[in-house]
C-alpha positions as CSV (number, residue, x, y, z in Angstrom):
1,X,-127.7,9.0,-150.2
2,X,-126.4,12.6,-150.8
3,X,-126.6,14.7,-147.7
4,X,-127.8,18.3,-148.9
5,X,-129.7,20.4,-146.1
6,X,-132.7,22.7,-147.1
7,X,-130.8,26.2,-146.0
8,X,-128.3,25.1,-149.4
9,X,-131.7,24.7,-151.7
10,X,-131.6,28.5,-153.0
11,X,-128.1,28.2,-153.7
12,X,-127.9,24.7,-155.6
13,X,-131.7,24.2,-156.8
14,X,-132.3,21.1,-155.0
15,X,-131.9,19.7,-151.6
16,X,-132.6,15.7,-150.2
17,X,-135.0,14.4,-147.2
18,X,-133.9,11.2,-146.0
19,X,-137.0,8.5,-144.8
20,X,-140.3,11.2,-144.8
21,X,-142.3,8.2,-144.7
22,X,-142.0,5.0,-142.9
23,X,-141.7,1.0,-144.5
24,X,-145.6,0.9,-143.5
25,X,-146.3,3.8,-145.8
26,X,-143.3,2.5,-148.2
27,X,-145.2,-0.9,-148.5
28,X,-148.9,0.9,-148.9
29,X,-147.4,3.1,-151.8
30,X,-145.5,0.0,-153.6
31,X,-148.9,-2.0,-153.2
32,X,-150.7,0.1,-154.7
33,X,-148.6,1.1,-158.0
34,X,-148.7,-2.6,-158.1
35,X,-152.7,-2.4,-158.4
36,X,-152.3,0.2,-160.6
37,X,-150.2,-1.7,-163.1
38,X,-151.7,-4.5,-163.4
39,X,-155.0,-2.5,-164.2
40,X,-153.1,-1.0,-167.5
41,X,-151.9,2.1,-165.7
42,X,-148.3,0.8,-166.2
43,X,-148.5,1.2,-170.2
44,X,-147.5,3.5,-172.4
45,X,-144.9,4.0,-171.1
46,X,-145.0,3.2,-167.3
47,X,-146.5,6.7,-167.0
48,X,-149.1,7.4,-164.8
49,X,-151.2,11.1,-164.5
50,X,-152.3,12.8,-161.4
51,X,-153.3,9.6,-159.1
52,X,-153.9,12.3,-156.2
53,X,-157.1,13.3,-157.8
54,X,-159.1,9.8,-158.0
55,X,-157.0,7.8,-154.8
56,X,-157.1,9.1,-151.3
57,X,-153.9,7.3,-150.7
58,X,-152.1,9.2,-153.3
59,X,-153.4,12.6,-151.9
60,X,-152.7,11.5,-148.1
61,X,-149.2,11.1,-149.3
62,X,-149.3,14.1,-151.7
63,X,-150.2,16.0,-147.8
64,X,-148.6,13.9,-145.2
65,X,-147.4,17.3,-142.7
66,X,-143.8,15.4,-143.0
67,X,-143.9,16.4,-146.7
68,X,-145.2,19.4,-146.5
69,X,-142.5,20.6,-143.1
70,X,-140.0,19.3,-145.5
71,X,-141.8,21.6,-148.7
72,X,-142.1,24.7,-146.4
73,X,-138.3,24.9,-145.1
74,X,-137.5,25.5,-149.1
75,X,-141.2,27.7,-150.1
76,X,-142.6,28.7,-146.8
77,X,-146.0,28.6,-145.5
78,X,-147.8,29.4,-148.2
79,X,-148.4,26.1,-150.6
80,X,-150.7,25.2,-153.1
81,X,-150.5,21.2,-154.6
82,X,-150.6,21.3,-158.9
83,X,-149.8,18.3,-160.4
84,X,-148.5,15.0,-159.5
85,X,-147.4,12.0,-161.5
86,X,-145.7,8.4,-161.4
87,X,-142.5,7.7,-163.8
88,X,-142.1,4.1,-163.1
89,X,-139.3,2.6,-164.8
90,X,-139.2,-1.3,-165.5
91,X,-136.1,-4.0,-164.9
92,X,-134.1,-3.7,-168.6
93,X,-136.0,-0.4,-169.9
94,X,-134.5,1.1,-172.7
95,X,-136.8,4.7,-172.4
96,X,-134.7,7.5,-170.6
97,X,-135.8,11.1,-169.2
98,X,-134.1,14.1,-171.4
99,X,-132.5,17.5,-170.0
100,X,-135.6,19.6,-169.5
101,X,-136.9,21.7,-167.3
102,X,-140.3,21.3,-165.4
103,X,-141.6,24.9,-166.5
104,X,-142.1,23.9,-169.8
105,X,-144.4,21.4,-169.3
106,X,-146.8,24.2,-167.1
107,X,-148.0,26.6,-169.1
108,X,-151.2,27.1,-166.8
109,X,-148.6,27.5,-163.3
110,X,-147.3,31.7,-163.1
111,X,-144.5,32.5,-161.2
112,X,-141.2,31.3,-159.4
113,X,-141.5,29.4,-156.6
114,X,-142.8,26.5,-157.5
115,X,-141.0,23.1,-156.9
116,X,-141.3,19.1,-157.8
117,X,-141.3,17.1,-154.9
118,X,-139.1,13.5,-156.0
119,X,-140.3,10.5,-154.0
120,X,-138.7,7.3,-154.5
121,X,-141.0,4.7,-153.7
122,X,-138.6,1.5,-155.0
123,X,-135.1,2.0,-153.6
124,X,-132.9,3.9,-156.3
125,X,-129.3,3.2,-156.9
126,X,-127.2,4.0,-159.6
127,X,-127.9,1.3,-161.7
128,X,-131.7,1.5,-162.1
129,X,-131.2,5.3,-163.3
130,X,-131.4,7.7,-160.5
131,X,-132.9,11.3,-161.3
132,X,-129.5,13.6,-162.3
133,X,-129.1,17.1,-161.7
134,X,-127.3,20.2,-162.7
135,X,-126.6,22.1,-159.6
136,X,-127.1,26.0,-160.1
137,X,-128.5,25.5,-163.3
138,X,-132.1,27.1,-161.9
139,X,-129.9,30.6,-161.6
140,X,-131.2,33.4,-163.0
141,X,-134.6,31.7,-163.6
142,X,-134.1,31.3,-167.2
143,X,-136.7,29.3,-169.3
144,X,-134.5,27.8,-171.9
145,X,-135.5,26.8,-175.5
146,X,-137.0,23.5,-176.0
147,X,-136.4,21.4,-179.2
148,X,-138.3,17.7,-179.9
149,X,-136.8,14.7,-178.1
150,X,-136.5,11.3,-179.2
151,X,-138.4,8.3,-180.0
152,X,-136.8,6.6,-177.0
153,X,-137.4,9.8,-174.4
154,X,-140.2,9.4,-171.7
155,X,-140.8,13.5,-172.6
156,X,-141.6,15.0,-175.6
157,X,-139.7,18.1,-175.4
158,X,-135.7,18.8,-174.3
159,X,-133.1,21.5,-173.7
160,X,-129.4,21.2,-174.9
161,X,-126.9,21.4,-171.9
162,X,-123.2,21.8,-172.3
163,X,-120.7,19.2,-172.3
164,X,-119.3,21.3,-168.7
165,X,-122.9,21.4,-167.5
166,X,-123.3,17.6,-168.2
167,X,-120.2,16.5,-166.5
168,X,-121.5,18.2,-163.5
169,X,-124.5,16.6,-163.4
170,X,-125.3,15.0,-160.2
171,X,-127.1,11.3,-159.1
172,X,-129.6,11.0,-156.7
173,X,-129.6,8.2,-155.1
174,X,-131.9,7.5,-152.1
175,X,-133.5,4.6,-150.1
176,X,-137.7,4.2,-150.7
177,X,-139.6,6.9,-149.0
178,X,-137.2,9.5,-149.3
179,X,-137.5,12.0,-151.8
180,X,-136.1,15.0,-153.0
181,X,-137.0,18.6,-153.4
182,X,-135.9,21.0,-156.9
183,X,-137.0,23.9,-158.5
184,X,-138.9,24.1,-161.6
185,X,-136.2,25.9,-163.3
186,X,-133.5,23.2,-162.4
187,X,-132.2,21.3,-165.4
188,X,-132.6,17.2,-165.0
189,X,-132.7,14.0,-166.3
190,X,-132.2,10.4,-165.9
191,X,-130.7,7.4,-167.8
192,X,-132.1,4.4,-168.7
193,X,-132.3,1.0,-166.7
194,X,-129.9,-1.4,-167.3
195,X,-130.7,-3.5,-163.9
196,X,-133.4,-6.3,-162.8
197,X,-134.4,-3.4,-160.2
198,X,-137.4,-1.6,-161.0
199,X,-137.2,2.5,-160.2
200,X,-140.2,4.0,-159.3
201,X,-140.6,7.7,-158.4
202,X,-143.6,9.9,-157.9
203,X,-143.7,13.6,-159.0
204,X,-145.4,15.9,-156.9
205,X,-145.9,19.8,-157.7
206,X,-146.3,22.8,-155.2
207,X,-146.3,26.4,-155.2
208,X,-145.6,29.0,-152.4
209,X,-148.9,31.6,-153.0
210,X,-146.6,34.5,-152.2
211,X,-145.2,34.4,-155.6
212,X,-146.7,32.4,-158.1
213,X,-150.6,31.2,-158.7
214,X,-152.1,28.9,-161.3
215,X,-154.8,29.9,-163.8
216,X,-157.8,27.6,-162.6
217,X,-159.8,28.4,-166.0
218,X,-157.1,26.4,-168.2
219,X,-155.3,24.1,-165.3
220,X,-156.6,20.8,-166.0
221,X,-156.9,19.3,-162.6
222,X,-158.3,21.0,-159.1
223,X,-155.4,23.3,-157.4
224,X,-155.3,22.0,-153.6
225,X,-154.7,24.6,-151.2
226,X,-152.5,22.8,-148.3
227,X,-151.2,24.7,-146.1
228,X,-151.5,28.7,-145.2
229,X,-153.0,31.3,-147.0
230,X,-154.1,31.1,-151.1
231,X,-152.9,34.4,-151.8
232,X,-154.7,37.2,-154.2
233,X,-155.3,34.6,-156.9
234,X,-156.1,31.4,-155.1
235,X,-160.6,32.2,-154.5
236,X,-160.8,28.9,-156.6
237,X,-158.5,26.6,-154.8
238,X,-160.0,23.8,-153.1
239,X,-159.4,24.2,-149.8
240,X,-157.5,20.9,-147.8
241,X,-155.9,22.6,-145.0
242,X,-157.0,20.8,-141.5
243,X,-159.5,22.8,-139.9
């Protein structure tokens, strides 16, 4: 696993947390996405929307304090939870993750500090396609132009990188319950499984209050306030902070 420290997250656009949760919670989290799949959940296509709203283990881990230390070293004190999801990809899966950015995807969430929260919860090497990055590529906060992706793409939507930006591109690889921090504005991507591992990460969204705020009226889910103060636009946050 890469070792990049939090005070280098400004300056690169991501950083890594090694083991944030323990085998117990590892073993809880792969149980239950287990459950889920076997439900249906794992269809079309091994995507699976905002489980922090309907199971309480899903929003325990979406608050555990070690995730949110690890969220307020790169935001601050100030965090609101948005959005969370599950991209599970199966043994011998031929769908891939384009370039994109998470912005696009947001159009309710205002503002620039806002981050997605990677957390592997199968083991992820290079052959069961690990999450890439462009370093730097947040920089200047530009939202970049979006055209269709393919048939074979998890998203719907992608931005063209650079032959130079691709070959800088950058694997991470972790062990199961660590995770990763990047910006919004951070290009990424991953390829598609080739192995008889499966990879299984969950997406989860914050925002630092100081500087960015989500529009409740056309946000489709309840915005959890988690930790510090909601800021000037956060009276309908639902409030989770211990008390």
């Amino acid at each position: 696993m890469l070792n990049v420290d939090p005070t280098q997250f400004a300056e690169l656009g991501y950083c890594l947390f090694p083991d944030i949760y323990d085998s117990d919670h590892v073993a809880a989290m792969q149980h239950a996405l287990g459950v889920a799949t076997r439900a249906g959940f794992g269809e079309l296509p091994s995507y699976y929307v905002e489980p922090h709203t309907t199971e309480v283990l899903w929003l325990e881990i979406c608050i555990h304090p070690r995730l949110l230390d690890a969220i307020e070293s790169v935001l601050g004190p100030n965090l609101i939870l948005v959005f969370s999801s599950m991209f599970i990809k199966p043994t011998r899966d031929d769908k891939k993750v384009c370039w994109h950015q998470d912005n696009t995807y947001w159009p309710s969430v205002h503002g620039t500090d806002v981050v997605t929260v990677w957390l592997a919860i199968d083991d992820v090497l290079e052959e069961n396609a690990p999450m890439q990055i462009i370093p730097r590529s947040h920089k200047g906060y530009q939202e970049l132009p979006v055209t269709d992706a393919g048939e074979k793409d998890f998203l719907s939507r992608k931005v063209e990188v650079t032959a130079e930006q691709e070959a800088s591109a950058v694997s991470l690889t972790m062990t199961a319950g660590s995770l990763s921090i990047h910006d919004s504005f951070l290009i990424h991507g991953s390829g598609i499984n080739t192995s008889n591992r499966r990879r299984a990460g969950y997406t989860i969204r914050f925002c630092n209050t100081d500087t960015a705020w989500v529009d409740t009226e056309t946000h489709p889910i309840p915005v959890y306030l988690v930790r510090g103060e909601a800021g000037p636009k956060g009276d309908r946050y639902v409030d989770l902070r211990p008390a």
